[in-house]
FITI-294541 format. One record per atom (N, C-alpha, C, CB): residue number from 1; y, z, x; residue in three letters; atom name. Coordinates in nm, 3 decimals. Each point is the difference from the previous one (the first is absolute). Glycine has a CB too. Layout:
N
pos = NUM, Y = Y, Z = Z, X = X, code = ALA, site = CA
...
# end
This chain:
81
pos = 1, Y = -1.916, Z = -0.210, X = -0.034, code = UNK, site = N
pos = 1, Y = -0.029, Z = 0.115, X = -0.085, code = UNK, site = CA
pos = 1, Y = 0.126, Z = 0.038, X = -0.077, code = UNK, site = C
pos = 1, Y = -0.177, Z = 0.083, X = 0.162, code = UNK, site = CB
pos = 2, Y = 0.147, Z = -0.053, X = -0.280, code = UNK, site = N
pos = 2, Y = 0.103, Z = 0.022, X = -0.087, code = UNK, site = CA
pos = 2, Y = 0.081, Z = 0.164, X = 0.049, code = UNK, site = C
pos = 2, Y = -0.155, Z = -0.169, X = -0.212, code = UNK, site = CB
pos = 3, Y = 0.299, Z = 0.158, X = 0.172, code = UNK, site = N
pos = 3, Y = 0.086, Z = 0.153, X = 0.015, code = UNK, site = CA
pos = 3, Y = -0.050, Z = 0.089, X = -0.076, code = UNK, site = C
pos = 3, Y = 0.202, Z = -0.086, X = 0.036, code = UNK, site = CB
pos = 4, Y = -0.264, Z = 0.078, X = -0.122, code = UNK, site = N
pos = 4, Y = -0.051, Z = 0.079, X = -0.123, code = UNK, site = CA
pos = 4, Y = -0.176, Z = -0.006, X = -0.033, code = UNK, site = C
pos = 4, Y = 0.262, Z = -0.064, X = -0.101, code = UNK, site = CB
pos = 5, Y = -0.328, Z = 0.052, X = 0.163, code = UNK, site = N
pos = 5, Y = -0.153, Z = -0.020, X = 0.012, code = UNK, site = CA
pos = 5, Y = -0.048, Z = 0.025, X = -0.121, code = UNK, site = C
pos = 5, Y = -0.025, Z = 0.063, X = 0.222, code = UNK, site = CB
pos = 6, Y = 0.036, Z = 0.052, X = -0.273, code = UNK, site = N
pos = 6, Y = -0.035, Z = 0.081, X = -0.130, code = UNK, site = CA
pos = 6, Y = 0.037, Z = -0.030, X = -0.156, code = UNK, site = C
pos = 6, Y = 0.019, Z = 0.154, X = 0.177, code = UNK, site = CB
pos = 7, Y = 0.147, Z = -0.268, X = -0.157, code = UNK, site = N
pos = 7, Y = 0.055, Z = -0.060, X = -0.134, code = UNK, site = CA
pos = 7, Y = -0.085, Z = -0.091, X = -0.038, code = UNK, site = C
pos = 7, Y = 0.219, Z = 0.027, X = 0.042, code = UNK, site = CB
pos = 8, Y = -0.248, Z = -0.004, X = -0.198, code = UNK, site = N
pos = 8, Y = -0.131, Z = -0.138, X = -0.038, code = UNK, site = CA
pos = 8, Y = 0.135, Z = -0.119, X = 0.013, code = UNK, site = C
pos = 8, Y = -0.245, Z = 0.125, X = -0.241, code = UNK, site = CB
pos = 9, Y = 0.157, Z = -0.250, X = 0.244, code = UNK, site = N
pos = 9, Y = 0.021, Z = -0.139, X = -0.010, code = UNK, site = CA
pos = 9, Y = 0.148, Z = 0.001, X = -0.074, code = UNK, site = C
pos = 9, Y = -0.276, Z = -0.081, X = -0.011, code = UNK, site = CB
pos = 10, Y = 0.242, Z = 0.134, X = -0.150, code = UNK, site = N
pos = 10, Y = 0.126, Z = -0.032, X = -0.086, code = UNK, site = CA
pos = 10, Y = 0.079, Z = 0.059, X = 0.004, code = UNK, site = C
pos = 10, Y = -0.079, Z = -0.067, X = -0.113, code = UNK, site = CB
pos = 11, Y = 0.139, Z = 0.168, X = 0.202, code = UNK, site = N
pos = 11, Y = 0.106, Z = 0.086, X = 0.029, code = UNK, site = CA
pos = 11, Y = 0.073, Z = -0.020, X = 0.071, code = UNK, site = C
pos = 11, Y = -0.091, Z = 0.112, X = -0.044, code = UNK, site = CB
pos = 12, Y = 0.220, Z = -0.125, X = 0.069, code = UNK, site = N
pos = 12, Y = 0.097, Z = -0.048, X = 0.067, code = UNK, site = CA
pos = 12, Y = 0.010, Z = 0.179, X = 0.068, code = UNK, site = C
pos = 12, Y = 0.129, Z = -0.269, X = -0.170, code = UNK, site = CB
pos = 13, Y = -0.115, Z = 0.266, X = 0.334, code = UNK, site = N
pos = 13, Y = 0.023, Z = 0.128, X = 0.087, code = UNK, site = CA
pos = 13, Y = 0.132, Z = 0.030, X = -0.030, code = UNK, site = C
pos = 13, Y = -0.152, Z = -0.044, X = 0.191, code = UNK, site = CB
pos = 14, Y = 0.165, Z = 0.247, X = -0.204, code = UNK, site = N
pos = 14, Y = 0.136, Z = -0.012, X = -0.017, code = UNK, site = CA
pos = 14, Y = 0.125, Z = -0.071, X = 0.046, code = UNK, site = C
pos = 14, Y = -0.104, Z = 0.151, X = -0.032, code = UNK, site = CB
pos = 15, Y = 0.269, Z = -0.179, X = -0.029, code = UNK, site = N
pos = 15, Y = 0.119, Z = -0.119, X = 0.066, code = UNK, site = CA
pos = 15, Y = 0.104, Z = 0.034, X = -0.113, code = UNK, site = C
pos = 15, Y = -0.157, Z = -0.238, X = 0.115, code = UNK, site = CB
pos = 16, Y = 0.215, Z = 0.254, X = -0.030, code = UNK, site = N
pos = 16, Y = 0.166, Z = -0.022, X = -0.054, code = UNK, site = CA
pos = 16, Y = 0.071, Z = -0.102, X = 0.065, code = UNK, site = C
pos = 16, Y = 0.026, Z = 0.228, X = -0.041, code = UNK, site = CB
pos = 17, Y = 0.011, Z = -0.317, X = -0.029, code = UNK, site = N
pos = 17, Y = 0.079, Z = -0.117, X = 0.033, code = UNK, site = CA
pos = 17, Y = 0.147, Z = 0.091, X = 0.060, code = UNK, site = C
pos = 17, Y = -0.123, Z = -0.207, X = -0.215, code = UNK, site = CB
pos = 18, Y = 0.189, Z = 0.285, X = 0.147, code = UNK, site = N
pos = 18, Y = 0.099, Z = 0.079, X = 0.025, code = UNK, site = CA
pos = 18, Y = 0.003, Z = 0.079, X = 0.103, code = UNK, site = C
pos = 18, Y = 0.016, Z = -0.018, X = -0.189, code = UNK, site = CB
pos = 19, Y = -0.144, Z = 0.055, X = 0.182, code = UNK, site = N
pos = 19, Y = 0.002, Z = 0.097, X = 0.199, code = UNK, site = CA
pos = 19, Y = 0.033, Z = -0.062, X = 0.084, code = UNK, site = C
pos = 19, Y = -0.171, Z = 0.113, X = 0.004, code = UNK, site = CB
pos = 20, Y = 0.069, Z = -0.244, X = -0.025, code = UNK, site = N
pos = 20, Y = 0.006, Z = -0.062, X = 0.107, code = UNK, site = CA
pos = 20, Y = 0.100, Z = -0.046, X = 0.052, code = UNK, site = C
pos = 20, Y = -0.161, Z = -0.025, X = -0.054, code = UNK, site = CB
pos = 21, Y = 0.268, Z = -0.024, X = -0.018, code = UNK, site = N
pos = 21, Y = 0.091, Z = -0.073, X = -0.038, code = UNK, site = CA
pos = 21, Y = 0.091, Z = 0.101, X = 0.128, code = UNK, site = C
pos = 21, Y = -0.056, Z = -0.109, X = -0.311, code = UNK, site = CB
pos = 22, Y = 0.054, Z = 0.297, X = 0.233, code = UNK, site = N
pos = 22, Y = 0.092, Z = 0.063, X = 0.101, code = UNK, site = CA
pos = 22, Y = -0.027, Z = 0.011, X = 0.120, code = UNK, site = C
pos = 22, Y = 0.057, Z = 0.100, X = -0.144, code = UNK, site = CB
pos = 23, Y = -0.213, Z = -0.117, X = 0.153, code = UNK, site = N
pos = 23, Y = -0.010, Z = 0.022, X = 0.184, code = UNK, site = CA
pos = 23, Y = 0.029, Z = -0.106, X = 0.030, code = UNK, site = C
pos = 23, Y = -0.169, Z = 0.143, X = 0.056, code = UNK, site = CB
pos = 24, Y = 0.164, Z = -0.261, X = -0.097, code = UNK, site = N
pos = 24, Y = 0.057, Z = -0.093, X = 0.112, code = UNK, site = CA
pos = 24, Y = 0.163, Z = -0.015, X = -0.036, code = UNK, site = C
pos = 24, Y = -0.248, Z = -0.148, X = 0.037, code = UNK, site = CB
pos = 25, Y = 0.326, Z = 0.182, X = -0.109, code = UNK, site = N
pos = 25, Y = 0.126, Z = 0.027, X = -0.031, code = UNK, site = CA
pos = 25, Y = 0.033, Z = 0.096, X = 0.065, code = UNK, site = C
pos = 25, Y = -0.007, Z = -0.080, X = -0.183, code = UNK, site = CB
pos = 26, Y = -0.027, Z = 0.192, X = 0.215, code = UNK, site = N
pos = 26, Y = 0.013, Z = 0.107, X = 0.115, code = UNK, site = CA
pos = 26, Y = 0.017, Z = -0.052, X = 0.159, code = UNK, site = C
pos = 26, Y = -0.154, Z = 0.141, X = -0.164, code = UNK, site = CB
pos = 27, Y = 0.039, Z = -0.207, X = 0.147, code = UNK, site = N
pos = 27, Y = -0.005, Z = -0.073, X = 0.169, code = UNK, site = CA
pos = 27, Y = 0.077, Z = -0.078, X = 0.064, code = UNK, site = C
pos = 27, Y = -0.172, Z = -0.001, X = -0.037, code = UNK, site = CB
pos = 28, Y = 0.192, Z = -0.109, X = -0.072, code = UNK, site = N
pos = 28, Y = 0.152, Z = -0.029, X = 0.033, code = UNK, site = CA
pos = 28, Y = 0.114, Z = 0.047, X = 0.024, code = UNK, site = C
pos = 28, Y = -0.076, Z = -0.090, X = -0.078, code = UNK, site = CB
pos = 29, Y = 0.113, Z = 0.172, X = 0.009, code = UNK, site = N
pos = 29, Y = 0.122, Z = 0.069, X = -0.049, code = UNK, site = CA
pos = 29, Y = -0.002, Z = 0.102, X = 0.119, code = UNK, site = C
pos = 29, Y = -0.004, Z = -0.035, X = -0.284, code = UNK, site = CB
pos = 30, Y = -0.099, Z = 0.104, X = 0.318, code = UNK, site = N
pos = 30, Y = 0.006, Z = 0.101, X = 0.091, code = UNK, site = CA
pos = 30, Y = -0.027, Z = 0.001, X = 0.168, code = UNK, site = C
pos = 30, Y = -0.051, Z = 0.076, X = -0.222, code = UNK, site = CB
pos = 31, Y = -0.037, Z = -0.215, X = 0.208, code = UNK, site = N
pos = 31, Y = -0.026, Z = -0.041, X = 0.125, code = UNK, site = CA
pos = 31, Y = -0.089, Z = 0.049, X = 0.080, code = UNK, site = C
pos = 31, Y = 0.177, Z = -0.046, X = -0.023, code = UNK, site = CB
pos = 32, Y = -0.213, Z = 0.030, X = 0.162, code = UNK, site = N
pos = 32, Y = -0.197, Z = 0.046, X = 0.076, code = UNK, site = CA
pos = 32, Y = 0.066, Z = 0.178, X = -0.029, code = UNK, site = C
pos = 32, Y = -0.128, Z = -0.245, X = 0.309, code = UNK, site = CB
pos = 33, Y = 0.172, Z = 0.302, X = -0.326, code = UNK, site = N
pos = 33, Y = 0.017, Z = 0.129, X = -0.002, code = UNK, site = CA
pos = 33, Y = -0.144, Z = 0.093, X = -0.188, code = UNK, site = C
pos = 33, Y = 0.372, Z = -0.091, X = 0.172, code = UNK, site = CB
pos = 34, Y = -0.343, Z = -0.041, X = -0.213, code = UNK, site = N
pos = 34, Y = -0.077, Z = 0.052, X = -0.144, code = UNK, site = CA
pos = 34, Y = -0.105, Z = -0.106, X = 0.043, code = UNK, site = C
pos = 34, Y = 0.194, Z = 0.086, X = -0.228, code = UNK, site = CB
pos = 35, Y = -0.200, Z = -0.198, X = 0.261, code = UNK, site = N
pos = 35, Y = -0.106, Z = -0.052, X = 0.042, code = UNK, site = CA
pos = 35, Y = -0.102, Z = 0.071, X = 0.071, code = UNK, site = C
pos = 35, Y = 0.136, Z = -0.157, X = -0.011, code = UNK, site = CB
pos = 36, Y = -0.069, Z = 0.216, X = 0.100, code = UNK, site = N
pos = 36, Y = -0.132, Z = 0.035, X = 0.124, code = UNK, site = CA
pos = 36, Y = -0.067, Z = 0.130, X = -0.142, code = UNK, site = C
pos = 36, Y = 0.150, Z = -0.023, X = 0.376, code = UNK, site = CB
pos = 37, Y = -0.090, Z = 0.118, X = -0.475, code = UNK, site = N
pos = 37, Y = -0.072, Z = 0.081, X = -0.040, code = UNK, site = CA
pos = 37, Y = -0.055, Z = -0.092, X = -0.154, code = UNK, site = C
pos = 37, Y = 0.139, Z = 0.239, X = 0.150, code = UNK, site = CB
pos = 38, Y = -0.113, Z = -0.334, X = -0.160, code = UNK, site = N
pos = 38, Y = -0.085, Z = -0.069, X = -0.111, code = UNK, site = CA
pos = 38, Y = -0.102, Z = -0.042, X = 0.060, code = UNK, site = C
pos = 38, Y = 0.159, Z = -0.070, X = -0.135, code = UNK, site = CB
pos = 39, Y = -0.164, Z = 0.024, X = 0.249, code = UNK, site = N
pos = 39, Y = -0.194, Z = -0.077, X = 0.052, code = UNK, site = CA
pos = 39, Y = -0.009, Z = 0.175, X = 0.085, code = UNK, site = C
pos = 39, Y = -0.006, Z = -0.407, X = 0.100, code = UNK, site = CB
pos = 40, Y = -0.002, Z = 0.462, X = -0.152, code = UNK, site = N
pos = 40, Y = -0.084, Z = 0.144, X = 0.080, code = UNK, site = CA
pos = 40, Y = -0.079, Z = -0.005, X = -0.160, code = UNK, site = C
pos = 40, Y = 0.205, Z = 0.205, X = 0.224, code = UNK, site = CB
pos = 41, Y = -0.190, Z = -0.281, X = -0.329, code = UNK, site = N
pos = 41, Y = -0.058, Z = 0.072, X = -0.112, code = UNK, site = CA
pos = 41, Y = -0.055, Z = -0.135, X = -0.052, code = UNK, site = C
pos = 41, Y = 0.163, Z = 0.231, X = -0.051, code = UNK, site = CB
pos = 42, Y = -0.056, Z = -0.304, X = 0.064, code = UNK, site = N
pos = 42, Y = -0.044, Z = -0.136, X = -0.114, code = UNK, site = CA
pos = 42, Y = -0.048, Z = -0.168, X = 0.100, code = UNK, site = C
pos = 42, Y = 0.239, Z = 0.124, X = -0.222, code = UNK, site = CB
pos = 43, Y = -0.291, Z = -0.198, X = 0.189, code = UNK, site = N
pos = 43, Y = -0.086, Z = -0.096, X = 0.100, code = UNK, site = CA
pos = 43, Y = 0.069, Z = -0.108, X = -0.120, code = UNK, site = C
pos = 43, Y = -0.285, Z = 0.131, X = 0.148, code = UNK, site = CB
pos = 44, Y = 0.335, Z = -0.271, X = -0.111, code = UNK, site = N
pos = 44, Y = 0.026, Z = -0.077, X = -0.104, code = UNK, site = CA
pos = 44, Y = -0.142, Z = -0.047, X = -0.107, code = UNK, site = C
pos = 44, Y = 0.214, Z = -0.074, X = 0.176, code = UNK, site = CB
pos = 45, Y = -0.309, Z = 0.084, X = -0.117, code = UNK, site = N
pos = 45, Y = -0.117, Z = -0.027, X = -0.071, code = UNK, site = CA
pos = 45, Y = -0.009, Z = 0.104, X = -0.154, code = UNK, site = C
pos = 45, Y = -0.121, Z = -0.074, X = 0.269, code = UNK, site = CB
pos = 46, Y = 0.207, Z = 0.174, X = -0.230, code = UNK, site = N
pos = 46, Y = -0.037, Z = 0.069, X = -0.101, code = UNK, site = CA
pos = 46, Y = 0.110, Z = 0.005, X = -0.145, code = UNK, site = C
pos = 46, Y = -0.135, Z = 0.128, X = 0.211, code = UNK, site = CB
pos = 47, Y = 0.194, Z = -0.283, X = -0.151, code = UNK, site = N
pos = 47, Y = 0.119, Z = -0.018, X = -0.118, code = UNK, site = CA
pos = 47, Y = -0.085, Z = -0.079, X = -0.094, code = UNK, site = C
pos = 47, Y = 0.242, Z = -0.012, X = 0.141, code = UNK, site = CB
pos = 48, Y = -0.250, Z = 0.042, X = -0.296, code = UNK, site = N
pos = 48, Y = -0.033, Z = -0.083, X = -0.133, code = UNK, site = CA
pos = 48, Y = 0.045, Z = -0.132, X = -0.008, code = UNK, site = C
pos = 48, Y = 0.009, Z = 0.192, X = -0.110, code = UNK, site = CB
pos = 49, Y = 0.068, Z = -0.203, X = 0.134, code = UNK, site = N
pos = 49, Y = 0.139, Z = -0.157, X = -0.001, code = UNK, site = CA
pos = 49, Y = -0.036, Z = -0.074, X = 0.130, code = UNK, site = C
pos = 49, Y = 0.254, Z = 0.130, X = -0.107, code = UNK, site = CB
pos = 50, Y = -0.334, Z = -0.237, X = 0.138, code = UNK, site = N
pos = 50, Y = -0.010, Z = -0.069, X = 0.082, code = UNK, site = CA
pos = 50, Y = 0.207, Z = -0.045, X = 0.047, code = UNK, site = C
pos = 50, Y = -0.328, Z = -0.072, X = -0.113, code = UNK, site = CB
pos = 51, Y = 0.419, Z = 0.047, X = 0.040, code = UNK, site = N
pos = 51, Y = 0.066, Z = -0.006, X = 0.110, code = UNK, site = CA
pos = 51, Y = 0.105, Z = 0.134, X = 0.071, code = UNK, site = C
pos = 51, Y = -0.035, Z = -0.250, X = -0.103, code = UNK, site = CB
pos = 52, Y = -0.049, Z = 0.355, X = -0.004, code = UNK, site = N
pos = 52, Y = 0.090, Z = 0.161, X = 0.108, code = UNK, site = CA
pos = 52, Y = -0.105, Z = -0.006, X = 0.107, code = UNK, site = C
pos = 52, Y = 0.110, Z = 0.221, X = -0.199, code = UNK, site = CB
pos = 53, Y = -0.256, Z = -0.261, X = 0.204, code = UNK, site = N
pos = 53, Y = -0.067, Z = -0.041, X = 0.090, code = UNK, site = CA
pos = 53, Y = 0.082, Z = -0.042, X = 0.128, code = UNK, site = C
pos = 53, Y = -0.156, Z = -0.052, X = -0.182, code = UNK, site = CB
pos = 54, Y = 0.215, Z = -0.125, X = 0.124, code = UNK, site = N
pos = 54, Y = 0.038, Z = -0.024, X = 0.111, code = UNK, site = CA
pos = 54, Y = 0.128, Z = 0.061, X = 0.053, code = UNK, site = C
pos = 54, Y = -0.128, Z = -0.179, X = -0.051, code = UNK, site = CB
pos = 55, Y = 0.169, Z = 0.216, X = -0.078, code = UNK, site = N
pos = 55, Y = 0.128, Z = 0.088, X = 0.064, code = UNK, site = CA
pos = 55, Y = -0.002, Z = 0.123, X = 0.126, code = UNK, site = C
pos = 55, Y = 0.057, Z = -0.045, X = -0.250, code = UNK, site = CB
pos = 56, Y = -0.162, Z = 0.133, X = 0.212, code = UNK, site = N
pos = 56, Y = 0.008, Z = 0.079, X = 0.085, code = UNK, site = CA
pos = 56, Y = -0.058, Z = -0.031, X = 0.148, code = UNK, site = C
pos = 56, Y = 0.009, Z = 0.128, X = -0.206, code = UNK, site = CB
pos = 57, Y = -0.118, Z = -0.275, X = 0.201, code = UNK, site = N
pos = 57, Y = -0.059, Z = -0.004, X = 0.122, code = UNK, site = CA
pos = 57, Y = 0.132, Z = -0.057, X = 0.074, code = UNK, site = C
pos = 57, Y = -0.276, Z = -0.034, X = -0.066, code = UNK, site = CB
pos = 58, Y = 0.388, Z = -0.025, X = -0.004, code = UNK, site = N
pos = 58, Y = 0.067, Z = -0.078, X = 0.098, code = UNK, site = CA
pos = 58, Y = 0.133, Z = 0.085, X = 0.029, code = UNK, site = C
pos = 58, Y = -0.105, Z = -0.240, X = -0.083, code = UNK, site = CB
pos = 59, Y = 0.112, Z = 0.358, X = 0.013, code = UNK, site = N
pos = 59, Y = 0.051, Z = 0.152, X = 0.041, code = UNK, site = CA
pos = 59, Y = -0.063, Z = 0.036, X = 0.155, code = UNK, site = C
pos = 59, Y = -0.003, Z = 0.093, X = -0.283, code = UNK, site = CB
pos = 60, Y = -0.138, Z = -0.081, X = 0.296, code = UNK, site = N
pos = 60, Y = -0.093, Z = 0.059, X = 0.067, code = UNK, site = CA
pos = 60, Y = 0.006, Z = -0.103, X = 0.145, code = UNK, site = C
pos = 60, Y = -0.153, Z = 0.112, X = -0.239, code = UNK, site = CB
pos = 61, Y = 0.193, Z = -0.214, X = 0.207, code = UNK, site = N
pos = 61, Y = -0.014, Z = -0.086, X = 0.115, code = UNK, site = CA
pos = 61, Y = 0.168, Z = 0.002, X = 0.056, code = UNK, site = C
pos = 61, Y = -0.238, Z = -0.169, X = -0.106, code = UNK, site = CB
pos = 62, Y = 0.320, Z = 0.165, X = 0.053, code = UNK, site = N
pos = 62, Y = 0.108, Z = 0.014, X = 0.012, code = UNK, site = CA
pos = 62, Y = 0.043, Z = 0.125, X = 0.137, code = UNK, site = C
pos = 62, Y = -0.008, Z = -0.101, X = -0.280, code = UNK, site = CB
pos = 63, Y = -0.028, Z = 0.219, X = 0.217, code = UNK, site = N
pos = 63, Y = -0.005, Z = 0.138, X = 0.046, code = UNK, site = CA
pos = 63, Y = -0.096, Z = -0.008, X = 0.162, code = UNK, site = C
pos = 63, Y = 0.012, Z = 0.110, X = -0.302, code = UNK, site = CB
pos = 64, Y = -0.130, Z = -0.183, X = 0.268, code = UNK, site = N
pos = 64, Y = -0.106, Z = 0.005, X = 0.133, code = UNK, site = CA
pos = 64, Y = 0.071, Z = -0.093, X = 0.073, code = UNK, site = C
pos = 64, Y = -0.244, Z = 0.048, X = -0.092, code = UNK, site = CB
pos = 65, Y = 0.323, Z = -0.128, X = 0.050, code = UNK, site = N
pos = 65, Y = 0.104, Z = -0.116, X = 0.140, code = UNK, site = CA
pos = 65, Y = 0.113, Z = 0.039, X = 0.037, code = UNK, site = C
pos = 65, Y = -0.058, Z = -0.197, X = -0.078, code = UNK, site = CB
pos = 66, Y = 0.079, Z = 0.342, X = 0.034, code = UNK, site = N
pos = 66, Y = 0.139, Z = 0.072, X = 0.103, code = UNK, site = CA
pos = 66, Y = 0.105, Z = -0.018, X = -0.071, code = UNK, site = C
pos = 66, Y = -0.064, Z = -0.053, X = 0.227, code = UNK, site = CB
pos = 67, Y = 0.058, Z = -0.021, X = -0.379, code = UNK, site = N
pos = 67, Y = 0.126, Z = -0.005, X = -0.061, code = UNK, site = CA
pos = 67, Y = 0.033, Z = 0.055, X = -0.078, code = UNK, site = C
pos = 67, Y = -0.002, Z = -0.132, X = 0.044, code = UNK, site = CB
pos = 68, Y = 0.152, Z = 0.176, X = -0.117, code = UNK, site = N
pos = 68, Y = 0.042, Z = 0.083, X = -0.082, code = UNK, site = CA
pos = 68, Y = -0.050, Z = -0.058, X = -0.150, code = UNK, site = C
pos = 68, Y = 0.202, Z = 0.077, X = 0.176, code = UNK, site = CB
pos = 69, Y = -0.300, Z = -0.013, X = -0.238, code = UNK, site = N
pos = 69, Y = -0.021, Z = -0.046, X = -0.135, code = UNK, site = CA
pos = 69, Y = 0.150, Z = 0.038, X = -0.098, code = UNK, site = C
pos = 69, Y = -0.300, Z = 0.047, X = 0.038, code = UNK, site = CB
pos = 70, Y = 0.295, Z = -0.174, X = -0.113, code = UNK, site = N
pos = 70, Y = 0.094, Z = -0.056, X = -0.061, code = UNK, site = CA
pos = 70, Y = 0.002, Z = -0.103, X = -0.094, code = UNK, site = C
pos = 70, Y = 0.057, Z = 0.077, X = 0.166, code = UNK, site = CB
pos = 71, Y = 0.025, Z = -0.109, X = -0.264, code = UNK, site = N
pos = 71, Y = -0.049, Z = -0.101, X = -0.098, code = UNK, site = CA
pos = 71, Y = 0.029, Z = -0.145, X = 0.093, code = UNK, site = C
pos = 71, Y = 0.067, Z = 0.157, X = -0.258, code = UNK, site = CB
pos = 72, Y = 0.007, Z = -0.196, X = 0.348, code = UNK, site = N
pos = 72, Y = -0.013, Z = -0.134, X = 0.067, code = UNK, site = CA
pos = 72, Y = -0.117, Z = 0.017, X = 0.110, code = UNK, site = C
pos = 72, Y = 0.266, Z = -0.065, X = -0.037, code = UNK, site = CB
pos = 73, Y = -0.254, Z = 0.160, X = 0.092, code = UNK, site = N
pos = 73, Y = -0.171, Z = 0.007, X = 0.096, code = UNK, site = CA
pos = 73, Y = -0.121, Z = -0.046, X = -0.076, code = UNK, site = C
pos = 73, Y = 0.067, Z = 0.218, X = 0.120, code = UNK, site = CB
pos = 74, Y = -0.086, Z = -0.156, X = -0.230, code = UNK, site = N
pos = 74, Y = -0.116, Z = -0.033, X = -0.105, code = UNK, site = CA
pos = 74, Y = -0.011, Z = -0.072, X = -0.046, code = UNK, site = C
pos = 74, Y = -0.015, Z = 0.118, X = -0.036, code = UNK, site = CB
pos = 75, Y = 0.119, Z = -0.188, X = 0.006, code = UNK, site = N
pos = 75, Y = 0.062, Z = -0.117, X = -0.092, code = UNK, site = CA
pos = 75, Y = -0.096, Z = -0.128, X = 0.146, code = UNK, site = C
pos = 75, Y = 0.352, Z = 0.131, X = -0.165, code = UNK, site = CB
pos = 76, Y = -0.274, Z = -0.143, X = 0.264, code = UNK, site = N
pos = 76, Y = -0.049, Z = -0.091, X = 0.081, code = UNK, site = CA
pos = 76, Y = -0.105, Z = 0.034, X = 0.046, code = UNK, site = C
pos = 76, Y = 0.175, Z = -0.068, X = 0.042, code = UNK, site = CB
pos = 77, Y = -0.230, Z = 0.125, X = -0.050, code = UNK, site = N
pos = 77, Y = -0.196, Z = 0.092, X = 0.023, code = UNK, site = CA
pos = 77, Y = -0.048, Z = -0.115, X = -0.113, code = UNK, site = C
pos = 77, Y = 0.009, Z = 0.366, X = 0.030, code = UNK, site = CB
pos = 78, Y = 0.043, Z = -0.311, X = -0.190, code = UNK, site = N
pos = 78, Y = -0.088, Z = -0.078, X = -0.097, code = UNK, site = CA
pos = 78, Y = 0.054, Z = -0.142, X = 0.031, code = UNK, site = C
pos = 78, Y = -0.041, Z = 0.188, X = -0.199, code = UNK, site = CB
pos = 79, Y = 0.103, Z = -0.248, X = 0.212, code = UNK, site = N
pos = 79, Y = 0.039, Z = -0.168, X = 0.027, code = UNK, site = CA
pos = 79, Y = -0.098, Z = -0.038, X = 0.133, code = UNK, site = C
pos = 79, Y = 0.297, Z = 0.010, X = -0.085, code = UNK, site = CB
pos = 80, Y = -0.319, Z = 0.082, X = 0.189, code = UNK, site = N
pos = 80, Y = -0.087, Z = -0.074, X = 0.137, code = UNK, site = CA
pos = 80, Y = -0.108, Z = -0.012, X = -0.048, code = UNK, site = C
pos = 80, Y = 0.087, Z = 0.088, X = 0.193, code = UNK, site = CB
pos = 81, Y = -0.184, Z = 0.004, X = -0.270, code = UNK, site = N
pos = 81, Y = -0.095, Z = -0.010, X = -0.013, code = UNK, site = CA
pos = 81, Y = -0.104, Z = -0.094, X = -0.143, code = UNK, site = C
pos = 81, Y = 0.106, Z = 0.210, X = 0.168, code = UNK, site = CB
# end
């Protein structure tokens, strides 16, 4: 089921390439401390950019395995998978 049920076909759901860009630039930079309050709100599914997609799921997996999110934590998150 689509995030947006109600957007016709030819409409792209609202996205900022640039938001996105800062929440996962935040997450890094700030570490599970801004993480844990970015997934109280945001789900990676709900990123426009298939790879802030994968960015944030491999944020999200990072954080759920006890480790300090970080650009080499994430970094080797996106290379395992």
């Amino acid at each position: 089921m689509s995030e947006y049920p109600d957007l016709p076909q030819d409409k792209s759901p609202p996205n900022s390439k640039e938001v996105e860009k800062a929440i996962i630039g935040n997450c890094l930079q700030f570490g599970n401390k801004v993480v844990a309050e970015v997934f109280d709100t945001l789900r990676p599914e709900m990123m426009y950019y298939d790879m802030h997609r994968k960015m944030l799921t491999a944020i999200q997996t990072v954080k759920d395995g006890g480790q300090e999110v970080d650009q080499v934590t994430v970094y080797e998150e996106l290379n395992r998978t």
